[in-house]
C-alpha positions in Angstrom: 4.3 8.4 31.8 7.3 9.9 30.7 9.5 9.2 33.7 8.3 5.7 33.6 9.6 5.5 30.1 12.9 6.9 30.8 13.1 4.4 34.2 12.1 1.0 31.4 14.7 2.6 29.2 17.4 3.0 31.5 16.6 -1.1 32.6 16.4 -2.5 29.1 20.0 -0.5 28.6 21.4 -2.3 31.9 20.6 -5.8 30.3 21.8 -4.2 27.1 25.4 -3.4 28.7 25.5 -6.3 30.7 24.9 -9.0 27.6 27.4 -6.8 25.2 29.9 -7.2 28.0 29.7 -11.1 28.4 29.9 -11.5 24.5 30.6 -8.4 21.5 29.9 -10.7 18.8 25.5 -10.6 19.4 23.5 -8.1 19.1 22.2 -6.2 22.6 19.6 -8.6 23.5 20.4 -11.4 21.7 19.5 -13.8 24.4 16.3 -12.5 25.3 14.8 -12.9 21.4 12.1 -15.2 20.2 14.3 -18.5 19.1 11.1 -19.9 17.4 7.8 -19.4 16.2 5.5 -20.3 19.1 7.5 -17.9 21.1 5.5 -14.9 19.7 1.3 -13.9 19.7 -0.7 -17.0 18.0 -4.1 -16.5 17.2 -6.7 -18.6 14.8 -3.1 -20.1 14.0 -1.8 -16.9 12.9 1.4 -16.3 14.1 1.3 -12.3 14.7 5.3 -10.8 15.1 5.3 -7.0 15.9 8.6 -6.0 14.1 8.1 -2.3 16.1 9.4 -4.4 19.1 13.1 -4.9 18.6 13.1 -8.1 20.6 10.3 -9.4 18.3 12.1 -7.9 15.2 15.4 -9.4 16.4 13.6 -12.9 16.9 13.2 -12.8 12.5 16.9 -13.3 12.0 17.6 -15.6 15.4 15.1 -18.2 13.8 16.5 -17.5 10.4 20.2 -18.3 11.4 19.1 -21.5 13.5 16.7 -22.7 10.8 19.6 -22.6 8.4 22.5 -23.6 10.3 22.8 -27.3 9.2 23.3 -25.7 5.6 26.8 -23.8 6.3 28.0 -26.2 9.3 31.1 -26.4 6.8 31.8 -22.5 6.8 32.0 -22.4 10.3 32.2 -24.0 14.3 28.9 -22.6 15.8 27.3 -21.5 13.0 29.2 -18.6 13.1 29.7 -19.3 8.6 26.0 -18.6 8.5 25.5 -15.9 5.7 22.6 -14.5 7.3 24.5 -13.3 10.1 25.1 -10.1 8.5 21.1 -9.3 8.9 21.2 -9.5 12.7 24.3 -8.2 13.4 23.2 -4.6 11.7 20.1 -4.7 13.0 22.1 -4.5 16.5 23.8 -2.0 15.4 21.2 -0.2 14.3 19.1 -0.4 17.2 22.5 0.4 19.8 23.3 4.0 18.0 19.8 5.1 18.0 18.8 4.9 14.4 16.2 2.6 14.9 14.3 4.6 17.2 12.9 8.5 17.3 14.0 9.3 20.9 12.1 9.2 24.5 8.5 10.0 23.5 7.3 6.1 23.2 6.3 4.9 26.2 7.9 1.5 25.2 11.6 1.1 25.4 11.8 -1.5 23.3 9.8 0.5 20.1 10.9 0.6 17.1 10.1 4.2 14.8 8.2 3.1 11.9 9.6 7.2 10.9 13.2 6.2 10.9 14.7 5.3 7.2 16.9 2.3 8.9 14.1 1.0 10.3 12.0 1.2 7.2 15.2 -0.5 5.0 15.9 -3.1 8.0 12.2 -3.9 8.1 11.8 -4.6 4.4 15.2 -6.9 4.6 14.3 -8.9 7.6 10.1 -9.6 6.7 11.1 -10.4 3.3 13.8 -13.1 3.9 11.7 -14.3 6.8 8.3 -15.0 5.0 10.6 -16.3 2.0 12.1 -18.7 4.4 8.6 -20.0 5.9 7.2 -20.2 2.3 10.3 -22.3 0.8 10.1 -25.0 4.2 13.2 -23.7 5.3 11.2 -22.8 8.8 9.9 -26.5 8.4 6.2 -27.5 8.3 4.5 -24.9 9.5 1.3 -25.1 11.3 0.4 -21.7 11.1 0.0 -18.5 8.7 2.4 -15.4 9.3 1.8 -12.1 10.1 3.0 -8.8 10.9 1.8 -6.0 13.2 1.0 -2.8 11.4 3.2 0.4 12.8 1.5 2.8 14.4 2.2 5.3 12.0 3.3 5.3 8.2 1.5 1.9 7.9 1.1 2.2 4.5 4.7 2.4 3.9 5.3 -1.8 4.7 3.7 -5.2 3.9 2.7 -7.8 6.5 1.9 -11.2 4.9 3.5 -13.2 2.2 0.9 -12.6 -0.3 1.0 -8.6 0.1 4.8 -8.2 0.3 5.4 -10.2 -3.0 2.9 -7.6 -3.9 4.8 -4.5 -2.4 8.3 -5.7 -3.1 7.7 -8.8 -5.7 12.1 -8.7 -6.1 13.1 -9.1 -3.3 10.4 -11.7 -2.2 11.7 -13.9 -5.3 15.4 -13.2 -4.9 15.1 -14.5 -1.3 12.8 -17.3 -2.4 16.0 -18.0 -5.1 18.6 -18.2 -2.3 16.5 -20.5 0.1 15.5 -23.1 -2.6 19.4 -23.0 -3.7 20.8 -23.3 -0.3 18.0 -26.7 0.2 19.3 -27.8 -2.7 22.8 -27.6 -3.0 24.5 -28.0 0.6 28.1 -26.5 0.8 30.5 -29.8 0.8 33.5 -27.5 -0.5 34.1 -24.5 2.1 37.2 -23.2 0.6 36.7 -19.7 1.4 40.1 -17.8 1.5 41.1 -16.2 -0.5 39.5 -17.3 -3.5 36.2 -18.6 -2.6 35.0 -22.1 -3.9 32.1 -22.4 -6.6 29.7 -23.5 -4.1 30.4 -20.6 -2.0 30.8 -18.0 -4.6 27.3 -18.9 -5.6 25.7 -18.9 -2.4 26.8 -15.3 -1.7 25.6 -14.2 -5.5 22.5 -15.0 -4.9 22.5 -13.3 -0.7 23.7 -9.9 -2.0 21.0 -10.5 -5.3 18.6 -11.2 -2.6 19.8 -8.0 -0.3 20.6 -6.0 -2.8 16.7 -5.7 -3.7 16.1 -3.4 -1.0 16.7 -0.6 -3.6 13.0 -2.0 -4.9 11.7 -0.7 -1.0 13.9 1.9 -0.5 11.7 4.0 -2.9 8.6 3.3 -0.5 10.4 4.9 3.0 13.5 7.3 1.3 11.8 10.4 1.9 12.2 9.2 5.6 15.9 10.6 4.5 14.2 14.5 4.9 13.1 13.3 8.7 16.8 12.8 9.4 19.3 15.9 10.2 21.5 16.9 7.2 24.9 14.4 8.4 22.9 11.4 9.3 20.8 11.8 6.1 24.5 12.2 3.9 25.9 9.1 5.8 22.5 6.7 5.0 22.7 7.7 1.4 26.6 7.0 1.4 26.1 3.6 3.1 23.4 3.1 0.5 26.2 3.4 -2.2 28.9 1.4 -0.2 27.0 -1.3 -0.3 26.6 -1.4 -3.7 30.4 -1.7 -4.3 30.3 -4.8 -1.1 28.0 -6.8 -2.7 29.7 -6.6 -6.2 32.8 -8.6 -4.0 30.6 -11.3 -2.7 31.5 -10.0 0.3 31.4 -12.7 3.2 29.3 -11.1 5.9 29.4 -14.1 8.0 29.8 -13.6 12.0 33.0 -12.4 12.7 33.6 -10.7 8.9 30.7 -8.4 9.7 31.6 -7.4 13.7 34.8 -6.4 12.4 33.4 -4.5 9.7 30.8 -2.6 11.8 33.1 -2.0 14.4 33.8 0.7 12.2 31.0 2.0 12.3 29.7 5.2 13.8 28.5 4.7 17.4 25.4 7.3 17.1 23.9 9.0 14.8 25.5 11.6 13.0 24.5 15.7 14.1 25.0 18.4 11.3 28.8 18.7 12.5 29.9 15.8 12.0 29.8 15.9 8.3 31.6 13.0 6.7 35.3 15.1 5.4 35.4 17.3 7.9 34.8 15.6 11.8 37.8 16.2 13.9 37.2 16.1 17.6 33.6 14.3 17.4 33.7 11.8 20.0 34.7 9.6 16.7 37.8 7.0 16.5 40.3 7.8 13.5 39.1 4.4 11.9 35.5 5.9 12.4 35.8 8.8 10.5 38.1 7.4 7.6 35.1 4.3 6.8 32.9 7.6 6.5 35.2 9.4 4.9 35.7 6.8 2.0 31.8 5.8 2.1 31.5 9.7 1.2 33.7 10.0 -1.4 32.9 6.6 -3.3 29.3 8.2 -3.1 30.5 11.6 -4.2 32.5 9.8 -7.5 30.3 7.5 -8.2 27.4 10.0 -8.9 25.0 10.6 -10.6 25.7 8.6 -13.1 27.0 5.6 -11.0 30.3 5.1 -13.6 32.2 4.5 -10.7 29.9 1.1 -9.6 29.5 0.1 -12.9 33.4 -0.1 -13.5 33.9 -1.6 -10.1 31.0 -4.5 -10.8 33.1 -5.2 -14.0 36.1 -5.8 -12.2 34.6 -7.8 -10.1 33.2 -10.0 -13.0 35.7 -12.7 -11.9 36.7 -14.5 -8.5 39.7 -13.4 -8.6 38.9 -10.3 -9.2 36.0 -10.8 -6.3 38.7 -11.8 -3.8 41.1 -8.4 -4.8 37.7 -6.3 -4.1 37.0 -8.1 -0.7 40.7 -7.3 0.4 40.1 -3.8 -0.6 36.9 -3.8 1.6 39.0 -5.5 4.3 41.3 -3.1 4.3 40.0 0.1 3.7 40.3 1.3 7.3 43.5 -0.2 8.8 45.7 1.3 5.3 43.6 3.8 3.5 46.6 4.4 1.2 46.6 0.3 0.0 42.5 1.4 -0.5 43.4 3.7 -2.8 45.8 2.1 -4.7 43.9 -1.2 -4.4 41.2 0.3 -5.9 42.0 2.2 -8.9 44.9 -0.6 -9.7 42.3 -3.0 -10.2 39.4 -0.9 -12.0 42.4 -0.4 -14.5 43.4 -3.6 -14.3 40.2 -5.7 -14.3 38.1 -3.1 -15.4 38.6 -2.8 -19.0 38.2 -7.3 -19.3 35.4 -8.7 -20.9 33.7 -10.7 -18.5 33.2 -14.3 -19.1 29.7 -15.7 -20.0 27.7 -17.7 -17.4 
């Protein structure tokens, strides 16, 4: 059983390489995902997705980002403005460095560890913008109820309908159900997006990080999944925790190609116990590598455990053009980590002291 599970592995990889190396900007198996409901298990019109397969789990954000492509066709040619891209694009990510699985011992390839903290996180932010979606009519008149597949372990960690996720993780269910009701209703006509962006836009992303940023509500349900992962990879999930934090307070655009060049930063496996974050020198990692971990560590490390740091960041970001300084700081954190620094502590003196104008 084993050896047939290392053969499947080694043929899901082949298509992996071979799709990455016709196109970068998907996610390994991009082609091969559900595009649309009746593509998955339907039974007593139930539509039942098991987000334990990647290629089923993958199939959440493809229908997402086609269902809501004719509401940013101005931020974009091929929907590639969509703000939701940033969803599918880390879940790629995710799933090609390993951290969405728990090595060979699953005789399917394509499993995803309901053990594994990423896969915990990612789950909660894909099924709850999903089933917000569906329930909204962004997904259109459905026909049939949703469902998810239980894990087959830790089940009691995750939700798997509508009605018991907006019990488990009531946020994040309404921030979604905020973002897909404003995106119905107010269509982007002005697209200005650089380097200040437009109202229209601004909003948009507010409410997308507001929506994302509720993961901290499910975190709580899979962190101890943190102890499960060796000391480096643990440090570098709770720093990317914090990072975030400080993206979202920019509006950050985490459209198609903002969030591939981001990533591409990011580290291509998981993280052993040498590799910690400030001292990795001949790791296998690229120089921009280590320094995205090396400033994701030391916002983390200033920012606690008080979280001063944030808290004088999100006032400084209080404005758009503040927003737009912070983005460029995000931007450019890895190619001049000397323009970081200064970047960053020019405008928390700068915009940090303001008072912040009333919405």
């Amino acid at each position: 059983m084993l050896l047939i599970s290392i053969v499947l592995l080694f043929l899901v990889r082949s298509v992996e390489n071979q799709e990455q190396a016709r196109n970068d900007d998907f996610p390994s198996m991009w082609e091969q995902a559900p595009g649309r409901l009746e593509d998955y298990k339907i039974r007593d019109n139930i539509v039942i997705i098991n987000p334990w397969n990647y290629r089923e789990r993958l199939g959440l954000g493809k229908i997402l980002i086609s269902a809501t492509a004719k509401y940013f066709s101005k931020l974009g040619a091929d929907n590639s403005g969509n703000l939701l891209w940033s969803l599918v694009v880390l879940t790629g990510w995710e799933w090609r460095t390993g951290r969405l699985t728990c090595g060979l011992e699953h005789e399917d390839p394509l499993h995803i560890c309901s053990r594994s903290w990423w896969a915990g996180i990612n789950f909660f932010i894909l099924a709850t913008s999903f089933l917000a979606a569906a329930h909204t009519g962004i997904l259109g008149d459905l026909a049939y109820q949703i469902e998810f597949s239980p894990p087959e372990a830790n089940s009691a960690d995750f939700c798997y309908s509508f009605r018991h996720c907006s019990a488990v993780t009531p946020k994040a269910m309404e921030n979604w159900r905020i973002f897909f009701e404003h995106i119905k209703s107010n269509p982007i006509c002005d697209a200005t997006v650089s380097p200040l962006f437009s109202p229209e836009v601004d909003k948009a992303w507010k409410l997308f990080w507001d929506a994302h940023l509720a993961w901290h509500e499910s975190n709580e349900r899979v962190n101890y999944k943190l102890q499960n992962a060796e000391g480096a990879e643990a440090q570098f999930s709770k720093d990317f925790i914090n990072a975030v934090d400080f993206i979202a307070a920019t509006h950050f655009s985490a459209d198609l190609k903002e969030t591939n060049a981001f990533i591409a930063n990011f580290p291509g496996c998981k993280l052993k116990d040498r590799n910690s974050p400030l001292e990795m020198t001949s790791d296998g990692f690229t120089e921009k590598q280590k320094t995205l971990m090396s400033f994701f560590n030391l916002l983390n490390t200033m920012n606690n455990p008080e979280g001063l740091l944030l808290h004088q960041w999100q006032k400084a970001m209080c404005t758009e053009e503040g927003r737009a300084k912070g983005r460029n700081v995000i931007r450019n954190m890895v190619e001049k980590p000397l323009k970081f620094i200064l970047d960053t502590v020019g405008n928390l003196i700068a915009l940090g002291q303001q008072d912040c104008p009333v919405s």
